[in-house]
C-alpha positions in Angstrom: -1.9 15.8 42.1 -0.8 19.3 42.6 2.1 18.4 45.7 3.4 16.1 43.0 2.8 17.8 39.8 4.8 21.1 41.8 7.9 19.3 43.1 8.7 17.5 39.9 8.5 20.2 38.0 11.0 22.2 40.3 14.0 20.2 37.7 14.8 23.7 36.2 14.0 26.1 38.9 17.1 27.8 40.2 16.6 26.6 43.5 16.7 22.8 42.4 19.2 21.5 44.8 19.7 24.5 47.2 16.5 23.6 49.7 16.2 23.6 53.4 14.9 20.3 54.2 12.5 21.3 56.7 10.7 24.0 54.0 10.6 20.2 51.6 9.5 18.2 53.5 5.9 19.0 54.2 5.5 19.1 50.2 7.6 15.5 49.7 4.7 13.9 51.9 2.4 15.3 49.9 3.5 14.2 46.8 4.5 11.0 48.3 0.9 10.5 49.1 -0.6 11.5 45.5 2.2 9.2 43.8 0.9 6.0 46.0 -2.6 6.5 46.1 -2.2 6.6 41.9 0.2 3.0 41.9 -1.4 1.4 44.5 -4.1 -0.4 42.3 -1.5 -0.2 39.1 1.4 -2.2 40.5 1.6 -5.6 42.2 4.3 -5.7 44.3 3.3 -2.2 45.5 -0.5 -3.2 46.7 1.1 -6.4 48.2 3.5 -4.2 50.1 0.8 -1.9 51.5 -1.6 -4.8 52.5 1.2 -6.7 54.3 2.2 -2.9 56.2 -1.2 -2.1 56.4 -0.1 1.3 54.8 -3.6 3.1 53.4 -1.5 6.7 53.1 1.1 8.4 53.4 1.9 11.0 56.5 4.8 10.4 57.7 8.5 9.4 56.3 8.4 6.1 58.6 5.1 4.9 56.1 7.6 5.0 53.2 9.8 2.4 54.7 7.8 -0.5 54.7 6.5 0.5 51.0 10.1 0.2 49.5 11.6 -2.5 47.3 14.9 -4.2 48.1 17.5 -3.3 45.0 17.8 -7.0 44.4 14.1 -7.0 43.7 14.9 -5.7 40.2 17.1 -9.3 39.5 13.9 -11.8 41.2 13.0 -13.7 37.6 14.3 -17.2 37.7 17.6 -16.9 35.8 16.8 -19.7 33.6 14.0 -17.8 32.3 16.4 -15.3 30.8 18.8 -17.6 29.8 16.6 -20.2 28.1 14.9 -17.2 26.1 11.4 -17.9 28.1 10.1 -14.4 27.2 6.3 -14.5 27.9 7.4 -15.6 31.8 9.7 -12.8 31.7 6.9 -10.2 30.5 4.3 -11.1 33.4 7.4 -10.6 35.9 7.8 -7.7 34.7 4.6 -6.4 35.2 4.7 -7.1 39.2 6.7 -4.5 39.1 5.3 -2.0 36.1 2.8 0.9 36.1 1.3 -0.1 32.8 0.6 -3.2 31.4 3.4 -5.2 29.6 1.4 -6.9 26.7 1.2 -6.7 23.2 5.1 -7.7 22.9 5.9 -9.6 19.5 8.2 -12.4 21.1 8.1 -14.4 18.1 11.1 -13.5 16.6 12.7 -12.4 19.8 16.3 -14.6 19.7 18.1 -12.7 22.7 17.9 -10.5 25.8 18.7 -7.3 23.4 16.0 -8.8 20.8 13.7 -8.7 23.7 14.1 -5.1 25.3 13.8 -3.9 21.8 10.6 -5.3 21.6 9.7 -3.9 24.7 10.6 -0.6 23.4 8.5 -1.0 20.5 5.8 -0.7 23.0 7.2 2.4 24.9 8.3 -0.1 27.7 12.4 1.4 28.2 14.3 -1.0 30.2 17.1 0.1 31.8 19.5 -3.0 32.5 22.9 -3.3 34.9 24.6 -6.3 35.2 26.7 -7.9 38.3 29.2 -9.8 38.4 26.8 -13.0 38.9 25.8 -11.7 35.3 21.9 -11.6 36.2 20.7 -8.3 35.1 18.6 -5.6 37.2 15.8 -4.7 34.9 14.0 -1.1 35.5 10.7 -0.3 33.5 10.4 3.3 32.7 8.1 5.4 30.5 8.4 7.7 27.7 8.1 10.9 30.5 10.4 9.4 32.6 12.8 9.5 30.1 12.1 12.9 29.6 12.8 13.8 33.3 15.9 11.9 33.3 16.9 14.1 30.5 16.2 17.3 31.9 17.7 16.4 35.1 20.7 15.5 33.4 21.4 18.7 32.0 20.4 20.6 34.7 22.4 19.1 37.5 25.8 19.6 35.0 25.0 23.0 34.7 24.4 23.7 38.3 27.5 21.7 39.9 30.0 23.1 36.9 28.1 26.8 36.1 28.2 26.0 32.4 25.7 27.5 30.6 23.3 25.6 28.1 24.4 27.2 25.3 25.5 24.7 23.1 29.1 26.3 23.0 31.0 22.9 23.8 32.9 20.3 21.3 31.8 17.2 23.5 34.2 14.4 23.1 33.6 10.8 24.7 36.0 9.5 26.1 35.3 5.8 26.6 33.0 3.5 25.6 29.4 3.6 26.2 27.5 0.4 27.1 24.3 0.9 24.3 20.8 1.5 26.4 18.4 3.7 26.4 19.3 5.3 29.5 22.7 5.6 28.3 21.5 7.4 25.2 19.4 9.6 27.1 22.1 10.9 29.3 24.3 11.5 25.9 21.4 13.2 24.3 20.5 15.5 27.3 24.1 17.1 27.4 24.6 17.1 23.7 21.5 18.8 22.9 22.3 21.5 26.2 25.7 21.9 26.0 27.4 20.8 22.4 27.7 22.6 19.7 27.3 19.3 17.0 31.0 18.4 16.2 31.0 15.5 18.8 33.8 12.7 19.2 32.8 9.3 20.2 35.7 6.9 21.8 36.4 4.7 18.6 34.7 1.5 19.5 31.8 -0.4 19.1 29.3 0.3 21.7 28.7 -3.2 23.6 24.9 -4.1 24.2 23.1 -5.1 27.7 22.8 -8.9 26.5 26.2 -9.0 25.1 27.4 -8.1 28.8 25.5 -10.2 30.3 26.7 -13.3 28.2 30.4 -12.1 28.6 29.5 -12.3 32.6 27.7 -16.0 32.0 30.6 -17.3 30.5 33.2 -15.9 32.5 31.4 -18.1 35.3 30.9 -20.7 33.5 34.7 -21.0 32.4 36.0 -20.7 36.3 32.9 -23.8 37.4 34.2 -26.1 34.3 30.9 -26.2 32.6 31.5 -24.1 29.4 31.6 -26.3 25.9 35.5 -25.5 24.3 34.0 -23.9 21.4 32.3 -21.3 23.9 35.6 -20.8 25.1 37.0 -20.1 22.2 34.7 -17.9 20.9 34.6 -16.3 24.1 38.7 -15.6 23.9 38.7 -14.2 20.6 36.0 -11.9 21.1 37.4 -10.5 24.3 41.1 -10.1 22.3 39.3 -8.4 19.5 37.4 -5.9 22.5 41.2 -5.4 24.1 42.6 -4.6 20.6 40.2 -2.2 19.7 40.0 -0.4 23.3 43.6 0.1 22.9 43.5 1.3 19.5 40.1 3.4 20.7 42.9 5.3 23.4 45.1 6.2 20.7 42.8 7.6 18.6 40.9 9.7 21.5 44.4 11.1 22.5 45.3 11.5 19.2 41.8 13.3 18.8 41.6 15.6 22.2 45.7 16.9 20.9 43.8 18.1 17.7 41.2 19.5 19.3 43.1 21.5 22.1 42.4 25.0 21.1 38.8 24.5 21.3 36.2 24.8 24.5 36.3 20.9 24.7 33.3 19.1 27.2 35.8 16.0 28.2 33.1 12.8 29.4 34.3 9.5 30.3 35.6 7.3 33.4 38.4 8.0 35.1 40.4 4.7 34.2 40.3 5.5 30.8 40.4 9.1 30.8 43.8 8.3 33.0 45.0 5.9 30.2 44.3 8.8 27.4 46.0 11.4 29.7 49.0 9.5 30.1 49.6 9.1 26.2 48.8 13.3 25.7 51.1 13.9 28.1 54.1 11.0 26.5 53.0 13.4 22.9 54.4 16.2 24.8 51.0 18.5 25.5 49.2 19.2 29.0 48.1 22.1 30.6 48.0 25.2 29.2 48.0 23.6 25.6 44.3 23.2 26.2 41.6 25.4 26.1 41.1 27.3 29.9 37.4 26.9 28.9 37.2 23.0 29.2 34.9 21.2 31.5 34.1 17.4 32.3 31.4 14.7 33.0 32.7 11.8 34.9 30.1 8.9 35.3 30.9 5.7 37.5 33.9 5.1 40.1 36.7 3.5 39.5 35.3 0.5 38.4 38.0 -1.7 40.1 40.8 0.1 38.2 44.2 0.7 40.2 45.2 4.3 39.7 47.7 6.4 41.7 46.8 8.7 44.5 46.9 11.8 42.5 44.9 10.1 39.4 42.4 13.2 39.9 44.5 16.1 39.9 46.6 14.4 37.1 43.4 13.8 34.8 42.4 17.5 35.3 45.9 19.8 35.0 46.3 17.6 32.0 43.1 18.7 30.4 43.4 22.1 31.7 40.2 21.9 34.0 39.2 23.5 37.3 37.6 21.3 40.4 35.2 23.4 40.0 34.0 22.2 36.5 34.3 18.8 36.4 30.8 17.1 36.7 30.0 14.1 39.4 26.9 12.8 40.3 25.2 9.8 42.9 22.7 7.5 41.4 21.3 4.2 40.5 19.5 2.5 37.9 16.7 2.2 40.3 16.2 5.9 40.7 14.8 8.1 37.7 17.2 11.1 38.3 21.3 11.7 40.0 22.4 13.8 42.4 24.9 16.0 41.4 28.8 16.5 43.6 29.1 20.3 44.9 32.5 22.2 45.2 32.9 20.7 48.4 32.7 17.2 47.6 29.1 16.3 48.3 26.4 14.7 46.8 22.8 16.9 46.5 19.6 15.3 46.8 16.8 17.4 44.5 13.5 18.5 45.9 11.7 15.1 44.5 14.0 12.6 45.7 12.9 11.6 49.3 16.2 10.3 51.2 15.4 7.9 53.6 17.9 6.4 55.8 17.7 3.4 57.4 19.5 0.9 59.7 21.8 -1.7 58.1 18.7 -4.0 57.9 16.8 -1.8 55.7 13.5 -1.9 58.4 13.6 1.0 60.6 14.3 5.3 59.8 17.1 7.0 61.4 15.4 10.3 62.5 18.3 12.0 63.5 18.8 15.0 61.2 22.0 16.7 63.1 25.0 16.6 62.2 26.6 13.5 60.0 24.4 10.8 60.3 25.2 7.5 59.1 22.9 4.2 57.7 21.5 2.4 54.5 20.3 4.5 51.8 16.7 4.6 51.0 15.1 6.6 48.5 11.7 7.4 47.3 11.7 9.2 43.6 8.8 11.0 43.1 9.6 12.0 39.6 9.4 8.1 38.6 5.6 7.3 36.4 6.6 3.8 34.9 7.3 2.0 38.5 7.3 2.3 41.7 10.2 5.0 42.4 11.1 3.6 46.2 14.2 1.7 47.1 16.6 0.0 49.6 19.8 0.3 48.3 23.0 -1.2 48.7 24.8 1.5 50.2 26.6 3.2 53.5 26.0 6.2 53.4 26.8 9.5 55.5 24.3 12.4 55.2 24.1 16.3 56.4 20.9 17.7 56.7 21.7 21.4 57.1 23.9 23.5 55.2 26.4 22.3 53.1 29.4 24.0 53.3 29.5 25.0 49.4 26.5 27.5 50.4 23.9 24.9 49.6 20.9 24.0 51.5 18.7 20.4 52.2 20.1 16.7 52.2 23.7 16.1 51.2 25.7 12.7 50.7 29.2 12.7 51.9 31.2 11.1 48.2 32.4 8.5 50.9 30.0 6.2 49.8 30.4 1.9 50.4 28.6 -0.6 49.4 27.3 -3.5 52.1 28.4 -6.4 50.1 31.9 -4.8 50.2 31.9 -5.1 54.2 32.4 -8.3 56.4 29.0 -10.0 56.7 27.8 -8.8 53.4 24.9 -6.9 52.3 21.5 -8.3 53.9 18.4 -6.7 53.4 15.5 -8.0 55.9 12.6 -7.9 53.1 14.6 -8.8 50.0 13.5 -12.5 50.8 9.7 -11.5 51.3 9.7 -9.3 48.1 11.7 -11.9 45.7 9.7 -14.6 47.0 6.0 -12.9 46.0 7.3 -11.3 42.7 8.7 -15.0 41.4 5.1 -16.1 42.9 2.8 -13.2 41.4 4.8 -13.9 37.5 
């Protein structure tokens, strides 16, 4: 596998994300080749795939597309499975979609969702969950070396878009809660170990679990269709007031925290709604600017996240921190990928070496082969850095991509940060396959 074993290994080269995509993509086929020739036989839903397309290799980008699984395919169990703790049914759905078997799990004293991806774990299957506002979770096997790619990507796509070096020189403070998952604590881990120098601040809080968000989801639904019992609900109300109390207390104390701090090289990571929130209290203490360190940096993960924030909530966040454009830290990704794509000085999104960007018409069934200028479609995307699954997907999202030089000096596939999601549009999001693939994985488990 020497395509594959070359690209993937590229995740510290210097060159990562500055590639002419012409130069790539001779070696992505290959690789793309090697990787499905070695799942074929190991996954389900994959071999399926391939005998419905009558796809034997890979040669061309076009034999990707029929080979790629609809996001939703991640959410196919029953729901009732999940929710009436039926975790054997749940294990042999999971392995549709797996690389290695998903047996030997000690369900026996498994009580809840987060019982049962620690079991999981126990066997070196890491789950990655995200959960919707219909509060059915997206669950994504990955493997003990996928973990450590996702690491290493991590640290190197920071230290590419901001020019930090890895040498542990930063205080890292966190600044907002972290929903507790592996992947999470990978992501944490990677930058701490490259960048911090081990006197970290975590937002004040306690982290919330997978399976506690999805039962906050549940009942939230089940309160607005009538059908929660009043002591849910009650339960439910005081647990979310205790959650709001401590978030606002967790604010405080960050502020508080990052005003203490200010003379030193701080690494700021957080979301932008609450880093907002804490910048408008450091700034009501009377400190902003050029109290802070000219030194800082920061990691922003997720958008907005529905918040409402001014115009300018940006430019505020940074002159109150004291941090340049330049080294704040932005990336594209998914829980269905393996690895992100880091945001340029110009705004854009980079797609590494072995991440294949396919992208297809709003249906999700045919490539869009035209590579000039800014082309527009769905995003599809085969990661070639993924061992524990099947690393091709059909997103949900419009996207607008570059092919050439970016104008940040970079070459190879770029993402325009003007990125929608279908379901946000009129019609909705409607993936042709999505049917075909939930309807053999619910079979096949």
């Amino acid at each position: 596998m020497t395509s594959l074993k070359n690209i993937t290994k590229r995740v510290n080269a210097e060159d990562r994300f500055d590639t002419p995509y012409a130069e790539r993509l001779h070696t992505q086929l290959e690789a793309a080749n090697e990787l499905f020739q070695d799942k074929l036989h190991k996954i389900k839903l994959l071999s399926k795939r391939a005998e419905t397309a009558d796809i034997r290799q890979i040669k061309e980008l076009s034999d990707i597309v029929p080979l790629l699984f609809a996001h939703t395919t991640y959410k196919s169990y029953p729901e009732n499975w999940l929710t009436e703790g039926q975790w054997d049914r749940m294990g042999k759905w999971l392995q549709t979609l797996s690389a290695t078997p998903v047996e030997g799990i000690d369900t026996d004293s498994v009580s809840d969702l987060d019982g049962w991806l620690k079991a999981l774990e126990n066997t070196e299957h890491f789950v990655s969950c995200s959960s919707g506002t219909t509060g059915k979770c997206s669950m994504i096997n990955a493997s003990m070396a996928d973990r450590h790619m996702s690491r290493a990507n991590h640290a190197a796509g920071f230290e590419w878009a901001t020019g930090c070096s890895q040498d542990n020189s930063f205080k890292i403070m966190g600044v907002a809660p972290v929903a507790r998952s592996v992947r999470n604590d990978d992501s944490r881990d990677a930058i701490a170990n490259a960048f911090g120098n081990g006197s970290d601040f975590q937002f004040p809080c306690e982290p919330i679990t997978v399976g506690r968000i999805s039962h906050m989801v549940s009942m939230r639904r089940a309160i607005a269709d009538g059908t929660a019992k009043p002591e849910d609900v009650a339960e439910f109300e005081a647990t979310s007031a205790r959650r709001a109390k401590d978030m606002n207390e967790g604010v405080i104390k960050t502020a508080e925290a990052l005003i203490e701090s200010r003379g030193e090289k701080l690494l700021i990571c957080g979301m932008f709604s609450t880093l907002y929130q804490v910048a408008e209290l450091v700034r009501e203490k009377g400190y902003s600017g050029k109290d802070f360190s000219a030194d800082n940096a920061m990691l922003v993960g997720g958008g907005l996240k529905g918040a409402n924030l001014p115009d300018n909530y940006r430019e505020y966040i940074l002159e109150t921190f004291n941090i340049p454009d330049h080294k704040i830290y932005q990336y594209y990704g998914m829980q269905e990928l393996n690895t992100t794509m880091p945001r340029c000085s110009a705004g854009r999104y980079h797609v590494p070496p072995w991440i294949i960007l396919l992208l297809l018409d709003q249906g999700g069934d045919n490539l869009i082969t035209e590579t000039e200028g800014e082309v527009e479609g769905r995003a599809g995307f085969l990661d070639l850095s993924v061992e524990g699954r099947w690393g091709g997907v059909i997103s949900g999202d419009k996207i607008k991509v570059n092919y050439g030089q970016c104008e940040c000096g970079a070459h190879g596939p770029s993402i325009n940060s003007d990125i929608v999601r279908y379901s946000d549009l009129p019609g909705g999001d409607k993936i042709s396959c999505s049917g075909t693939i939930d309807a053999y994985v619910r079979g096949a488990s």
